[in-house]
N, C-alpha and C positions, 0 to 999 in steps of 0.2 A: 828403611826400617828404623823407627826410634829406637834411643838406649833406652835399657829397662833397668833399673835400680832395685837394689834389694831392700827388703822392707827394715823400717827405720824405726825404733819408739819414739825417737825423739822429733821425726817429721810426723808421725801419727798423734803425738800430745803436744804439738805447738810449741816445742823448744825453739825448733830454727827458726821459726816464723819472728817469735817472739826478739830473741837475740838480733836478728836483720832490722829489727825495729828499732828497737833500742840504739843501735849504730848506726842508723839512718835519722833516730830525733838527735841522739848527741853529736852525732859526725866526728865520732870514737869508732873505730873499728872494732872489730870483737875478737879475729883472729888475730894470732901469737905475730904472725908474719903481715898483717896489715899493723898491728899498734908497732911494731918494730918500723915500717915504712914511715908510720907517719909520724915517731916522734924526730928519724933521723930529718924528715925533711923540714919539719918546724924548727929544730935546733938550726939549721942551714938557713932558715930565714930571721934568725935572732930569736924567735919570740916563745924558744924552748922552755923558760924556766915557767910561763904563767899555765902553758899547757902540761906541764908532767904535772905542776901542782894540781892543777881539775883534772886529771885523768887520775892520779891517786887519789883526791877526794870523789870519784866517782866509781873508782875500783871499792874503797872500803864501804860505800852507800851498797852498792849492789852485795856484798859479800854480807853487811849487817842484813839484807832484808832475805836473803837465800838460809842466813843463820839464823834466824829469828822466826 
């Protein structure tokens, strides 16, 4: 018997869809605990400082266009 989910706004207006997409073209995660994974493992391969800067320039793009 499949799991049955309770109904969602955000899976009925294309939030999740949306959001998996966006982390899927930038290859930025979207959850708290996946950008936490992946800055520890970038800092671990050196090349931490070029990525926090494009993930902050990509944090404040998305928060100007959800403001605007």
């Amino acid at each position: 018997m499949p799991k049955r989910r309770g109904f969602s706004w955000k899976r009925t207006l294309g939030v999740t869809k949306l959001k998996r997409d966006i982390g899927r073209k930038t290859g930025l995660p979207w959850t708290k605990s996946g950008r936490k994974r992946k800055i520890k493992r970038e800092i671990k391969r050196g090349c931490g400082i070029p990525f926090l800067i494009a993930l902050i320039m990509l944090l404040l793009l998305i928060f100007m266009i959800i403001i605007l």
